[in-house]
Each structure stands twice: as structure tokens, then as C-alpha cells.
C-alpha positions in Angstrom: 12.6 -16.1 -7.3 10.2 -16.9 -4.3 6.4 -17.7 -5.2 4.1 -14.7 -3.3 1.1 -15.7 -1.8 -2.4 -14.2 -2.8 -2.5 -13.2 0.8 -0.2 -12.5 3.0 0.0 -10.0 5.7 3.2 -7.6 7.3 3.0 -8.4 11.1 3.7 -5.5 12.6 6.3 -6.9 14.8 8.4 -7.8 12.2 11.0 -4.6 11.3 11.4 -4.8 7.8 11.4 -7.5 4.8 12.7 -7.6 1.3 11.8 -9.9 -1.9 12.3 -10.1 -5.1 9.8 -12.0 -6.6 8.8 -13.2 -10.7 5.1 -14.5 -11.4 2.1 -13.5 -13.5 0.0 -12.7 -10.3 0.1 -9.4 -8.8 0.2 -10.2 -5.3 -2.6 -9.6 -3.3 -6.1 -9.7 -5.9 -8.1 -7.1 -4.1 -7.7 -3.5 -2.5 -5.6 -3.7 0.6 -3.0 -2.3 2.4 -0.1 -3.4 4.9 0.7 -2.6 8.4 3.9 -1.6 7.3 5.0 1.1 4.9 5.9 -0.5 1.2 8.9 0.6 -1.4 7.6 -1.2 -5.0 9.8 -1.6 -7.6 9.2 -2.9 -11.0 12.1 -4.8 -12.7 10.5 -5.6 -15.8 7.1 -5.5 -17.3 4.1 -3.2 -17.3 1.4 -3.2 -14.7 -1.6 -0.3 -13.9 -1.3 0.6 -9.7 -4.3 2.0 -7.7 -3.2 3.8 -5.0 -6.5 5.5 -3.2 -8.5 6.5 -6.1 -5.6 7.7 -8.7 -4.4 4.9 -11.3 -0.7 4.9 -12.0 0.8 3.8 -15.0 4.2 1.8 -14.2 6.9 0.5 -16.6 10.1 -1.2 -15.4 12.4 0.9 -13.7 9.2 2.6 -12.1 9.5 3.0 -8.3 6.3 3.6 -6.4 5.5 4.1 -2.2 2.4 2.9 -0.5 2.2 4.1 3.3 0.7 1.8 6.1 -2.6 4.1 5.6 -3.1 4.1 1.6 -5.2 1.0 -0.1 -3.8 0.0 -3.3 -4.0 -2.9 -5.8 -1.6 -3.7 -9.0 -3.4 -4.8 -11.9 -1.0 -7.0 -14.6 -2.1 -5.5 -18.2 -0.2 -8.1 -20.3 -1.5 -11.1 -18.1 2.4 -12.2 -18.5 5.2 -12.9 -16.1 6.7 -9.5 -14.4 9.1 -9.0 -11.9 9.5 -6.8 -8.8 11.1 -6.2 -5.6 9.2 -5.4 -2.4 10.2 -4.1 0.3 8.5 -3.8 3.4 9.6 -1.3 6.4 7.8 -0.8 10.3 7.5 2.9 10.4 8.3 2.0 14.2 11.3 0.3 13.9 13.0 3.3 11.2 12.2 5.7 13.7 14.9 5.6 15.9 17.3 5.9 13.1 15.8 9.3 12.3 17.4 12.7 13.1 16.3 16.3 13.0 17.8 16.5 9.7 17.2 12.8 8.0 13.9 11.8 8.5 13.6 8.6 6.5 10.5 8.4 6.8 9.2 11.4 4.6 8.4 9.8 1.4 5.8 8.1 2.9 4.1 11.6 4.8 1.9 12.5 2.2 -1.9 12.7 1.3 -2.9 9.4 0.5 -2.5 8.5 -3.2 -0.5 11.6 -4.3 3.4 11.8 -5.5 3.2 7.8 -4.9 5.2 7.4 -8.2 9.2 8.1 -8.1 11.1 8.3 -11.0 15.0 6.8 -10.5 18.6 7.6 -12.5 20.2 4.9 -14.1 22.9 5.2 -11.1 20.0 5.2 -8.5 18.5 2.2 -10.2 21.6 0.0 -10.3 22.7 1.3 -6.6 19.3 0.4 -5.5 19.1 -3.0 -7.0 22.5 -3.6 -5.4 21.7 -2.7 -2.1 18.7 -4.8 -2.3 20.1 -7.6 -3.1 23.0 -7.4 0.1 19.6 -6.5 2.2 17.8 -9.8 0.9 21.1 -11.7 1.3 21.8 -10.5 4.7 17.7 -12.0 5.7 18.3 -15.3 4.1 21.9 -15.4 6.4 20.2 -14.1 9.3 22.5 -16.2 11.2 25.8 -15.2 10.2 28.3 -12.9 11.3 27.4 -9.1 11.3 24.2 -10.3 9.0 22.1 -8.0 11.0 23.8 -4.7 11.0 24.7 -5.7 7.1 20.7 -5.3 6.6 20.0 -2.3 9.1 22.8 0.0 7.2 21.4 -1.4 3.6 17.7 -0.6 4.8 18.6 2.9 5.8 20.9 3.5 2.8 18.0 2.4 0.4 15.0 5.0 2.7 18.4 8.0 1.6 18.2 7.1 -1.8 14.5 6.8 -2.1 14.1 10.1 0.1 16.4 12.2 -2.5 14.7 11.0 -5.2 11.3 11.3 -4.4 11.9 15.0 -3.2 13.4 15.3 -6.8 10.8 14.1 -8.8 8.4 16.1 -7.4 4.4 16.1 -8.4 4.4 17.2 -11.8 6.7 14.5 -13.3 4.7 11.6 -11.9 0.8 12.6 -12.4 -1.7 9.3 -12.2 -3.8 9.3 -15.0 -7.2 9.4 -15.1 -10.2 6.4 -14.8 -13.4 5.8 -15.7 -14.5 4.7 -12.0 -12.7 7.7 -10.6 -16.1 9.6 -9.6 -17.2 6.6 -8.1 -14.5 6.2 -5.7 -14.5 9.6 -4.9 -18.3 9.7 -3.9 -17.7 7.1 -1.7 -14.7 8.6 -0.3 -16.5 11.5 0.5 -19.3 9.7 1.9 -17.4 6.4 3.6 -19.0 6.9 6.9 -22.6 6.8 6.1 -25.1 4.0 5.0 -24.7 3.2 1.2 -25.7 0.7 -1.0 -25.9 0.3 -5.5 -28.9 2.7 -5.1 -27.7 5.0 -3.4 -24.3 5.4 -5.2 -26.6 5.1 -8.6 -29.1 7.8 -7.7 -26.5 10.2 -6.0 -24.7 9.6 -9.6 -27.3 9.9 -11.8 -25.8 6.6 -13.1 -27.3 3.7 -13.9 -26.7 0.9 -11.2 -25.7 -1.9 -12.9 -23.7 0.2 -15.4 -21.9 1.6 -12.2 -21.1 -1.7 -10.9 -19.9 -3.4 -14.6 -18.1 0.1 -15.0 -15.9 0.2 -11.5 -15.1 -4.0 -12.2 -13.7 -3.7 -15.8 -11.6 -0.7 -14.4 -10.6 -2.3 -11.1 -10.9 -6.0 -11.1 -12.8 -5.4 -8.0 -15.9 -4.5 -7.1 -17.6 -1.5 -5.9 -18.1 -2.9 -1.9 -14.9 -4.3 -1.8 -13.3 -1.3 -2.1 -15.7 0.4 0.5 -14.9 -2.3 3.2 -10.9 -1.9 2.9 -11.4 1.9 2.5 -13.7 2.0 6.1 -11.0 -0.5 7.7 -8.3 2.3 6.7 -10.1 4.7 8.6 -10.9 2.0 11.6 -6.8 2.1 11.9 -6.7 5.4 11.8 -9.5 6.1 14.9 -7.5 3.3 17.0 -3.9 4.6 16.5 -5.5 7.8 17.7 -6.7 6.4 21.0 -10.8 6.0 19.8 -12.3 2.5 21.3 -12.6 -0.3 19.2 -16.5 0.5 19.7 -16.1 4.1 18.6 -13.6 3.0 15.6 -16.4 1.0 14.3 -19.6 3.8 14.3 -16.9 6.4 13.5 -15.5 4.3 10.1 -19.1 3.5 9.2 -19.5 -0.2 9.7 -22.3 -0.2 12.4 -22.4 -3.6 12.7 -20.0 -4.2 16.0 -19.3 -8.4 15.1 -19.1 -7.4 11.2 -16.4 -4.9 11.8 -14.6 -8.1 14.2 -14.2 -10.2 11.4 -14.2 -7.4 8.4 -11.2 -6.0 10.1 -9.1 -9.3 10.8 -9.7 -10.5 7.6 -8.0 -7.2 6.4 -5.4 -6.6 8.6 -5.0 -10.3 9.8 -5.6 -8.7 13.5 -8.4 -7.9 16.0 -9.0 -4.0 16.1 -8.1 -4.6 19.8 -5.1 -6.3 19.1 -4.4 -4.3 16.7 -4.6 -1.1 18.9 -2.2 -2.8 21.7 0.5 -3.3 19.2 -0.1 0.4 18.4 0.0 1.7 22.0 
């Protein structure tokens, strides 16, 4: 199994990847999201997932989708080993492989951090895990014969099975449960473009400051600010995939501060909000 970095990010020139990895961390420590769309599957173990502001619950077997737009962070109850397999896909190199009838792409059209949870047949788990593993083979033999169709007809036979099985499970099946910092992260969802600091959050609360801020990082592992800077660089990619300026993506996603929303937004998306537009032309 391959060690995963505390921070790495999807280029979005790269079409797809696939891992299967085994460690005690859980990836990336903070909020954040990718610049591609993300299939998540837990192989063993028990980990908490906040997608948005829901909390997910996820045993092994548990399949769960993040889109390019939705922040999320897993959270490893047990503190012991687990196991997954991740699998990264460009929205903009799947695509072309849609059709009128087979968009592949659906699972991942939907308001952020609802039906992120999909629940798999034995038979869909075991096909899965086998296609994944010809998909990851056909990467590390990237140089072999036929290597690279091998992996585009996995990757699109995985995005079938995922598609018919999220449209299966539906909504009610897969409900996230509900938090203690849950109010919080909805205020400030509701509120992302405006000033706000401890104060304000505490006094539009009626909350205690400091219990706000010990409440939202024994729930999290994160803190209140962190998740406010990831959630306003969502909304930055957002403004620039629909043609706003880089200037008007940073007043219109709340930052204000033109240099601070520079650096806020590489360090997030490892990109310049320019560059980052380009690539999204």
C-alpha cells in the first residue's frame, strides 16, 4: 500500500487517478476539497466524513462521492490503521464519454453535502474492488500494451456501477447524522460573504465565544476559520468557472483582502485564481 501525503493536490490536467492506500492518517488534516471529482471507498475500519456541514458515519464497505465543489474532511474515530481506495476523476476528461442517455457524471450533480453516502451489494462491492484493482494496474503499467484503454473502459465501467447504485440508494437510506457544530457551520454558510469574526458568530448565536470555538474543534478537528477560508475559496471557484474576474471572485467570496485571497487560494487549490481560471476556460 502506497503512503498518502498530508497534502497533496489533483492537478487538473491530470484525467483520473486511482489508490489504494493503508495508514492511520486520514489524508488530508483539514477541510478541503480537490479539483477533481472523488469516488471514496472504505475497505476496512470506521471513520466520521464531513462533507459541507452534514457528518456521515462510514463503516467498511461504505462508498461515499465528493464533487470538485463540496469541502470535506475524514476524521479516524479508532485512531487505528484503515484502508481505502480513492479514486480521482476530471469532470472534463469523462465528459466526452457521456451520452444523452449515460451521463456518468450524475452522482456527482447534487446540492453540496446531500446523498454523498452510497450503499453497495456484495456483487457491486467485489466487481468494484476488481475493477479497481485492473484500473490501478493499468496506471502503474502505463507503458504497456493497450494499458491505456485497459484504464479508460475500467474508469467508465466503475462511474456505471457507481451511477446505478447511487440512483438506488436514494436519500432516505443514507441520512448524515447530526452534530453539535452543525448550527455553527450553517450561520456561516449563510453568512460566508460578509465580515465575521468569534464575536460576531458568538453574539449572532447567543453562544458563548470560547465555548463555540472549543465546541466546533472537538467536533471537527479543525477550527472555526479554517473552515470559513476553504468554504469562501469554494465559492472563489465557483465565481471564476463562471467567467467573474479574479478581482470580482475575491469581494464576491468575501475575502476583501486582494494579496490574502492570492496566497489563501493557492495554498488551497495549489493554483493562482488566474491560473486556475485559464485551465477552466
Amino acid at each position: 500500500m502506497k503512503k498518502e501525503s498530508l497534502y497533496s493536490y489533483s492537478e487538473i490536467s491530470e484525467p483520473f487517478s486511482c489508490d489504494f492506500t493503508t495508514s492511520r492518517a486520514a489524508g488530508n488534516v483539514d477541510f478541503h476539497m480537490h479539483n477533481s471529482h472523488e469516488i471514496y471507498l472504505l475497505l476496512d475500519g470506521h471513520i466520521q466524513y464531513f462533507v459541507e456541514n452534514v457528518r456521515y458515519e462510514m463503516n467498511a464497505g461504505n462508498l461515499i462521492l465528493f464533487s470538485n465543489h463540496e469541502i470535506h474532511k475524514a476524521i479516524n474515530v479508532k485512531n487505528e490503521p484503515f484502508t481505502r481506495l480513492v479514486i480521482h476523476v476530471n469532470p472534463a476528461f469523462i465528459r466526452p464519454y457521456c451520452t444523452p442517455g449515460t451521463n456518468l457524471l450524475d452522482c456527482f450533480h447534487r446540492d453540496p453535502g446531500a446523498n454523498n453516502l452510497v450503499l453497495l451489494s456484495k456483487p457491486e462491492y467485489e466487481r468494484l474492488l476488481v475493477m479497481a484493482k485492473d484500473l490501478n494496474q493499468a496506471q502503474k503499467n502505463h507503458c504497456s500494451y493497450g494499458s491505456d484503454l485497459t484504464a479508460i473502459t475500467n474508469l467508465i465501467q466503475i462511474l456505471i456501477l457507481i451511477n446505478k447504485a447511487w440512483k438506488k440508494t436514494g436519500s432516505k437510506k443514507t441520512s448524515p447524522r447530526p452534530h453539535k457544530a452543525q448550527a455553527i457551520m450553517r450561520y456561516i454558510d449563510k453568512n460566508l460573504t460578509e465580515p465575521m469574526t468569534l464575536d460576531s458568530i458568538s453574539k449572532a448565536l447567543s453562544i458563548d465565544k470560547y465555548y463555540i470555538s472549543h465546541l466546533f474543534k472537538s467536533e471537527t478537528e479543525s477550527s472555526i476559520f479554517q473552515y470559513i477560508v476553504v468554504k469562501r475559496v469554494a465559492l472563489a471557484k465557483e465565481l471564476l468557472i463562471k467567467g467573474h474576474t479574479v478581482s470580482e471572485a475575491c469581494h464576491l467570496s468575501g475575502f476583501h483582502d486582494y494579496s490574502n485571497f492570492i496566497r489563501t487560494f493557492r495554498q488551497i487549490t495549489g493554483y493562482t485564481p488566474g491560473r486556475f481560471k485559464k485551465l477552466n476556460q
